[in-house]
C-alpha positions as CSV (number, residue, x, y, z in Angstrom):
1,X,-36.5,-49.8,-31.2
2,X,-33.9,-49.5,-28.2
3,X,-36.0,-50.9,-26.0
4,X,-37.2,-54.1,-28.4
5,X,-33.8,-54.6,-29.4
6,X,-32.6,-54.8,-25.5
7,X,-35.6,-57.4,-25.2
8,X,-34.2,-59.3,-28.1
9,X,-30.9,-59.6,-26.7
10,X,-32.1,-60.7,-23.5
11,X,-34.8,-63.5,-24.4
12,X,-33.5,-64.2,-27.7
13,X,-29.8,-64.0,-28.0
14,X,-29.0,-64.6,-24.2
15,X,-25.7,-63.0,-24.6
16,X,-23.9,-61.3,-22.4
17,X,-24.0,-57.4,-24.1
18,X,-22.8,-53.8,-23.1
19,X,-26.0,-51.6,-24.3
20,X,-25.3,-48.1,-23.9
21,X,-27.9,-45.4,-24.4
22,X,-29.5,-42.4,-23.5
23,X,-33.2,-43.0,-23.5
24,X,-33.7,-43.7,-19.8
25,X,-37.0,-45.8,-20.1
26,X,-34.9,-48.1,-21.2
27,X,-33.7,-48.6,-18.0
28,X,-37.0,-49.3,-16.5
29,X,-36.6,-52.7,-17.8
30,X,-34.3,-53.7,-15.4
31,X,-37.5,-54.7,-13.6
32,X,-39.1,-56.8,-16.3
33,X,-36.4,-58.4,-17.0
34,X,-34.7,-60.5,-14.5
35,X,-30.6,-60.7,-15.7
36,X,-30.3,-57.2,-16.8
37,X,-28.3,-54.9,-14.4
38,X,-28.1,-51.3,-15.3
39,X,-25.1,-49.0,-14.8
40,X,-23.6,-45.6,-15.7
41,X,-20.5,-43.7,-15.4
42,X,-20.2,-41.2,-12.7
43,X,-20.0,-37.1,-13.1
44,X,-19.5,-34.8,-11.3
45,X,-21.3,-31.3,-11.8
46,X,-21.3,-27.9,-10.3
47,X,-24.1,-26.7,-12.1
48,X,-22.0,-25.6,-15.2
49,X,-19.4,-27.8,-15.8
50,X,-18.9,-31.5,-15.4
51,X,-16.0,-33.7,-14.3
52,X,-16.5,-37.3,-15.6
53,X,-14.4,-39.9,-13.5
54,X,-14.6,-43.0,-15.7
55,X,-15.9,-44.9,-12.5
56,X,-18.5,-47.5,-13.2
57,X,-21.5,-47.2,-11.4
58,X,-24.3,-49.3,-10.3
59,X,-27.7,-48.1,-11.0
60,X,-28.9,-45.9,-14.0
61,X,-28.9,-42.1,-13.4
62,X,-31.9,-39.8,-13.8
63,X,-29.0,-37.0,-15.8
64,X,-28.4,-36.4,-18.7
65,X,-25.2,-34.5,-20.2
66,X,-26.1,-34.6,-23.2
67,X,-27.0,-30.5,-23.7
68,X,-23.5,-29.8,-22.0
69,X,-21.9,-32.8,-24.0
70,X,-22.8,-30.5,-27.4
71,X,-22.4,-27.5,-26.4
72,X,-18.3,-28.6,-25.4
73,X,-18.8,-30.4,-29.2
74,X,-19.4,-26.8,-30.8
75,X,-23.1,-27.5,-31.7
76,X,-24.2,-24.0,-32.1
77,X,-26.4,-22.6,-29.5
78,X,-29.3,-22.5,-32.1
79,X,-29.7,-25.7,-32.6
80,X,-29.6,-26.9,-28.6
81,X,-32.4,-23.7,-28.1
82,X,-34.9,-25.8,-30.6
């Protein structure tokens, strides 16, 4: 759905639109299609913890926080072992 509803936006609605997700296949479509520019914010990690800097990057980013981003949340550990 992410990925169809980028499309849409792009060929369809021609807007100009701040998508932000973490499926990164999505960002393989920066190739396909020609007026969409990926970006991320940068972090910094050591390993255990991570330091966001609220810099806008350009580029996507192969990380994801997400597991450290729940954890911080309170998700019990039970649920980010499944």
């Amino acid at each position: 759905i992410a990925q169809a509803l980028i499309r849409y936006i792009h060929n369809e609605l021609r807007c100009l639109c701040l998508f932000a997700t973490h499926y990164h296949q999505c960002c393989e479509l920066e190739q396909e299609l020609k007026a969409l520019k990926n970006f991320h914010f940068e972090a910094i990690t050591d390993g255990t913890n991570i330091a966001f800097t609220h810099k806008l990057k350009a580029g996507h980013t192969n990380h994801s926080h997400a597991l450290y981003i729940a954890k911080r949340a309170g998700i019990p550990q039970s649920v980010l072992d499944d």
